[in-house]
DRENKOL-298385 format. One line per 8 residues: number of its first residue (from 1); for each residue x, y, z of C-alpha. Coordinates in Angstrom, 1 decimal, padded with zeros to 4 digits. Layout:
NUM> X Y Z; ...
END
This chain:
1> 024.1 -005.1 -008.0; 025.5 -003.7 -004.9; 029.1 -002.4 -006.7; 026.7 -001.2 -009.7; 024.7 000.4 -006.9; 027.0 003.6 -006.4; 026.1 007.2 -006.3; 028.5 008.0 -008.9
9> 026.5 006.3 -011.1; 023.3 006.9 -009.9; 024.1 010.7 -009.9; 024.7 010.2 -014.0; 021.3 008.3 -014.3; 018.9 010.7 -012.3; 020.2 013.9 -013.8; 019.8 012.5 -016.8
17> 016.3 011.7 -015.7; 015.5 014.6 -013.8; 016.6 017.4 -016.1; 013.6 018.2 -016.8; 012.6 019.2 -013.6; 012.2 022.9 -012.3; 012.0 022.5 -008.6; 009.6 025.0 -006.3
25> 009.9 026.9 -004.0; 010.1 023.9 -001.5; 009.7 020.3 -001.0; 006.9 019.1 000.4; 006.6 015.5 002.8; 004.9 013.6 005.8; 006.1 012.7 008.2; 004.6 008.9 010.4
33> 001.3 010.4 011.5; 000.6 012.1 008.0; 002.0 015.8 009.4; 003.5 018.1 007.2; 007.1 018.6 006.7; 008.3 021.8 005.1; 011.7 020.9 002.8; 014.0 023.6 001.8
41> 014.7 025.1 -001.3; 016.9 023.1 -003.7; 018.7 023.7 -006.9; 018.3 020.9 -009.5; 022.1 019.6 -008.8; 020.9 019.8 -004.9; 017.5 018.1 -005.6; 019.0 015.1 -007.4
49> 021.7 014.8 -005.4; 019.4 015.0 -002.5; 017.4 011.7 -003.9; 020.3 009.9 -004.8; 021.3 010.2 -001.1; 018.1 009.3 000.4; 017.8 006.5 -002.2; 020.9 004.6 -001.3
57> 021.4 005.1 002.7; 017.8 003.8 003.5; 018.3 001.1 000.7; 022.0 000.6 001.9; 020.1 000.8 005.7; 017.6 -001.8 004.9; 019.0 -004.5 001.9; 020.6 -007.0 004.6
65> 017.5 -007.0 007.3; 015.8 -010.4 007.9; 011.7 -010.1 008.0; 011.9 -010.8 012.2; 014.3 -008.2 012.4; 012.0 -005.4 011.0; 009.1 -006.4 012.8; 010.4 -007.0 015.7
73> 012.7 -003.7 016.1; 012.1 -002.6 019.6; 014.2 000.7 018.7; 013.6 004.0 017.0; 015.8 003.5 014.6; 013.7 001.8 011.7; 011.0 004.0 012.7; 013.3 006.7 011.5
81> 014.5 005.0 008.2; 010.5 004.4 007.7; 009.8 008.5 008.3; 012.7 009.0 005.7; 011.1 007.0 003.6; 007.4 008.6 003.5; 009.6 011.8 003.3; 011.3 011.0 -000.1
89> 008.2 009.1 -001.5; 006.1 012.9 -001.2; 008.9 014.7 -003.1; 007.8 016.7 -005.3; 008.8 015.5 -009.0; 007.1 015.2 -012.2; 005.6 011.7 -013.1; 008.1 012.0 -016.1
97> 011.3 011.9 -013.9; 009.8 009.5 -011.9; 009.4 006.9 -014.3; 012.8 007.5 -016.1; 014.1 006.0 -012.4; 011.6 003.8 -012.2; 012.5 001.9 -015.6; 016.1 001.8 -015.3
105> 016.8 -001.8 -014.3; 019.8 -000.9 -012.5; 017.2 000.3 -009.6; 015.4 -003.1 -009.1; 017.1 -004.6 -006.4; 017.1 -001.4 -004.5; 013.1 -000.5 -004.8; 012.3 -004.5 -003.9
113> 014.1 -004.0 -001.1; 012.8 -000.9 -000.1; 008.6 -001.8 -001.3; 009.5 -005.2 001.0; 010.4 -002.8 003.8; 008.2 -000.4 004.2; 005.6 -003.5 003.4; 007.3 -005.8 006.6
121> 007.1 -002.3 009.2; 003.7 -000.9 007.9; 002.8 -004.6 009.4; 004.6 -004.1 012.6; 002.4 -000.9 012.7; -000.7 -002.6 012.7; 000.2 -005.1 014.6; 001.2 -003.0 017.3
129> -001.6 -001.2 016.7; -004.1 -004.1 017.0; -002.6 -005.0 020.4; -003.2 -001.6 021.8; -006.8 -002.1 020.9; -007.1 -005.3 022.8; -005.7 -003.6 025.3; -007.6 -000.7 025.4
137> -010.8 -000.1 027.3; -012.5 001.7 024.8; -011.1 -000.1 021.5; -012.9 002.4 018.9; -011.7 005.4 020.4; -008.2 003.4 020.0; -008.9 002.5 016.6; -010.1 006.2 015.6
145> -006.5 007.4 017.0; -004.9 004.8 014.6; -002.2 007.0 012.4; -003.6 006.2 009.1; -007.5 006.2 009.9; -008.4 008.9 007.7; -006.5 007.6 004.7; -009.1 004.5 005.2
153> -011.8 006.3 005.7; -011.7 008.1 002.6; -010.5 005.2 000.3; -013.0 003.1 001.8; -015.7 005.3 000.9; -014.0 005.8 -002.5; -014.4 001.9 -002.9; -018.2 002.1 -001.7
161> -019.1 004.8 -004.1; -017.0 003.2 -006.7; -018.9 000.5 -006.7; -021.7 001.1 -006.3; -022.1 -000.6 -003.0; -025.3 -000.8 -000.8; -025.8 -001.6 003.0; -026.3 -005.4 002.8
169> -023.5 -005.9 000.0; -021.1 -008.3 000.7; -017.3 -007.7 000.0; -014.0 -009.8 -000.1; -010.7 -008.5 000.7; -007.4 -009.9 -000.5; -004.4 -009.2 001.8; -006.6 -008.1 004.9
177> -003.3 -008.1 007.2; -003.7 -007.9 011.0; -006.0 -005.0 011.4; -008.7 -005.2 008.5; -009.1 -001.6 008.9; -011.1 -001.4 005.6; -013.5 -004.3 006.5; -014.2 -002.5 009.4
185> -015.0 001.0 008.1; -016.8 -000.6 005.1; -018.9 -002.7 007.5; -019.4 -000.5 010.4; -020.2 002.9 008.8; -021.8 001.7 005.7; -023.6 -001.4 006.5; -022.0 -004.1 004.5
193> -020.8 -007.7 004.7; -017.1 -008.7 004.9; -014.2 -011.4 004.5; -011.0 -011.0 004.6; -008.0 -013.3 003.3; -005.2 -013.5 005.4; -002.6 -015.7 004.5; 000.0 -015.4 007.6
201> -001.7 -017.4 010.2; -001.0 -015.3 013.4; -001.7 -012.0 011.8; -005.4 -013.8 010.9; -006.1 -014.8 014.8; -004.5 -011.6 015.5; -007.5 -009.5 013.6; -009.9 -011.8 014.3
209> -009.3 -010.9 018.1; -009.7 -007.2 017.1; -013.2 -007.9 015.4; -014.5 -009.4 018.9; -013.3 -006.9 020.9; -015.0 -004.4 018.5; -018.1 -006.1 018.1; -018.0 -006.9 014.3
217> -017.5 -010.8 014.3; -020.9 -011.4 013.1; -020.4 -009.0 010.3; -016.4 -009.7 009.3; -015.0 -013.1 009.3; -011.4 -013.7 008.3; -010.0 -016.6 006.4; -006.6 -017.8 006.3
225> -005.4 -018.2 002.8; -004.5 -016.3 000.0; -005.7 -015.9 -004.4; -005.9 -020.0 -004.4; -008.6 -019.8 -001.9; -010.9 -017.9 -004.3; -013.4 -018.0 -005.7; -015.8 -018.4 -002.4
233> -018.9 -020.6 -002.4; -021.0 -017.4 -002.1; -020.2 -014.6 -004.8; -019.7 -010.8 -003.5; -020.6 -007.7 -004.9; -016.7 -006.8 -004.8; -013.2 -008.1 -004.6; -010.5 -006.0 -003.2
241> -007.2 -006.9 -003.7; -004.3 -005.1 -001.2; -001.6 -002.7 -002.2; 000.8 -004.8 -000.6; -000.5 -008.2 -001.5; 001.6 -010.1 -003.3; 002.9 -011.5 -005.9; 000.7 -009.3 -008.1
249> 001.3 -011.7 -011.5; 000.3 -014.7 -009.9; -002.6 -013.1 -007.8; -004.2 -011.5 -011.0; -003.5 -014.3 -013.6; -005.4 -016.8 -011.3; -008.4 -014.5 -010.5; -008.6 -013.9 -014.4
257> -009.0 -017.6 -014.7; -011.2 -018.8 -011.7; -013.4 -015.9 -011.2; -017.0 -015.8 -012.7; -018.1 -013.1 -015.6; -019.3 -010.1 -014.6; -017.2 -010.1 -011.0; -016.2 -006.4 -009.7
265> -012.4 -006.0 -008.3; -010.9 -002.9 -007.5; -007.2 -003.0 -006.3; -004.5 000.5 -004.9; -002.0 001.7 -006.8; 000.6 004.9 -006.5; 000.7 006.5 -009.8; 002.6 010.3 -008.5
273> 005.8 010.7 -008.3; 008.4 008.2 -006.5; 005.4 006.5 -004.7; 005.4 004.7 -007.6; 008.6 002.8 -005.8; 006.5 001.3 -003.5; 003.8 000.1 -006.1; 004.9 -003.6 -008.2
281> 001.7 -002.9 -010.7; 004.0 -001.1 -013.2; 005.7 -004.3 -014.1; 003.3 -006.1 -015.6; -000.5 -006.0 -017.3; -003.4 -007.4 -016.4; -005.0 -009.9 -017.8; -006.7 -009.8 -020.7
289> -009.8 -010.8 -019.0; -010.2 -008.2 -016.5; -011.1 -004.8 -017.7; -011.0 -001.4 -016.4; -014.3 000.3 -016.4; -013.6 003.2 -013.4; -010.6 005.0 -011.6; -010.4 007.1 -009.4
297> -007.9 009.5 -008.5; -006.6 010.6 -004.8; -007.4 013.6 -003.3; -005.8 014.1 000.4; -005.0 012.6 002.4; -005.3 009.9 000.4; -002.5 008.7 -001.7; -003.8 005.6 -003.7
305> -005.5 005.5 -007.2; -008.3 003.1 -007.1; -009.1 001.3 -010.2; -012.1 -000.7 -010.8; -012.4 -003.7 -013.0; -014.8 -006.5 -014.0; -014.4 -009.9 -015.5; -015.3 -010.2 -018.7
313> -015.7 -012.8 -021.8; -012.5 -012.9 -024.0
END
């Protein structure tokens, strides 16, 4: 892969893929805390040159780092590659031209390694984050200044609505990572009942130290486990599956199986433009079991399709 994985022949594939593309007046991105970046102007040459760049160094920047390394970088410098990243993911492309990239095989190797990335130091993120409200003497103004809080806040109420969720509900989420940031806005503003599945033991403790400091351990419990661990004794009113829990095949094929008729899911997706890069749904279906009855679309500054679906007979 990594001698196929030139820009010479990148260059052929993504103007090939991108010639239908009439860029604007400029390039839009975001930068870490979700700030605009104003791009400058590009021709189409520029433009797909531009991406084939930004494609290879961060994947040539990334490909050889071990997990530790990423999340325990003490420097700036991943930080940077992980700015870069957010920048190129917000171009502004067609869907089209996106998925003509997207489907070339040759590109495989390159997006794992850069979806397994940005998953590993979105993680040292919240870590980081989590410690800082442990540390903190007023932990919710610490959690409000959190970089991504408005992107949870809005899919959170997205999922509520979506739902059609009511204080008292109770709600499972798959992947909840070491700052359940969705549990807590889901049970906090809006009244519900929450547990999360965690299945990296320290990153578990770690939130469930966040949910004491914050007051929510009567309301939130977190479980160490992963898919295999459902379904729970008592049945929600909603699963939520991660955008980066993983693998999605396996997750979904077993949920299909175990889970009861008429069970709710909703799960995140990226469906615009290179986000898609970061999003593994496009590689497979779902089960034939689980149908899609609601989806809706992002608005800013929220980036992530939600899509609802429920169990049902085959």
């Amino acid at each position: 892969m990594d001698c196929q994985f030139t820009r010479s022949y990148l260059t052929v594939i993504i103007m090939n893929a991108i010639q239908i593309y009439k860029p604007a007046t400029s390039v839009y991105g975001t930068d870490i805390s979700g700030k605009h970046i104003s791009g400058v102007s590009y021709s189409t040459v520029d433009f797909t040159e531009k991406i084939i760049g930004d494609i290879f160094e961060i994947y040539s920047s990334i490909k050889d780092l071990k997990d530790e390394e990423i999340l325990q970088d003490p420097s700036n410098h991943l930080r940077t590659i992980f700015q870069r990243l957010d920048h190129l993911i917000a171009l502004n492309i067609y869907d089209k031209s996106a998925e003509a990239i997207l489907y070339d095989s040759v590109f495989n190797l390159a997006f794992d390694a850069i979806t397994r990335f940005r998953s590993l130091y979105t993680a040292k993120l919240e870590i980081e984050h989590a410690h800082s409200i442990l540390e903190s003497r007023d932990p919710w103004e610490m959690l409000t200044n959190f970089n991504y809080i408005s992107n949870y806040l809005k899919l959170s109420l997205t999922e509520f609505q979506g739902a059609r969720l009511k204080p008292g509900d109770s709600v499972v989420f798959l992947g909840s990572g070491p700052l359940p940031l969705t549990l807590i806005v889901l049970c906090h503003w809006y009244g519900l009942k929450g547990i999360g599945i965690e299945k990296e033991p320290d990153r578990a403790e770690l939130s469930r130290k966040v949910l004491e400091k914050l007051g929510l351990s009567g309301q939130i419990e977190i479980i160490n486990g992963d898919q295999l661990t459902l379904p729970l004794k008592t049945r929600p009113e909603l699963i939520m599956i991660a955008a980066q829990a993983e693998p999605k095949k396996e997750i979904f094929n077993h949920l299909a199986k175990v889970l009861p008729v008429g069970t709710k899911l909703s799960y995140r997706i990226y469906e615009k433009g290179l986000r898609r890069l970061l999003d593994t749904f496009y590689l497979f279906e779902l089960p034939e079991q689980l149908k899609e009855y609601h989806r809706v679309q992002p608005e800013p500054p929220v980036n992530n399709t939600v899509v609802f679906v429920t169990k049902e007979v085959c």
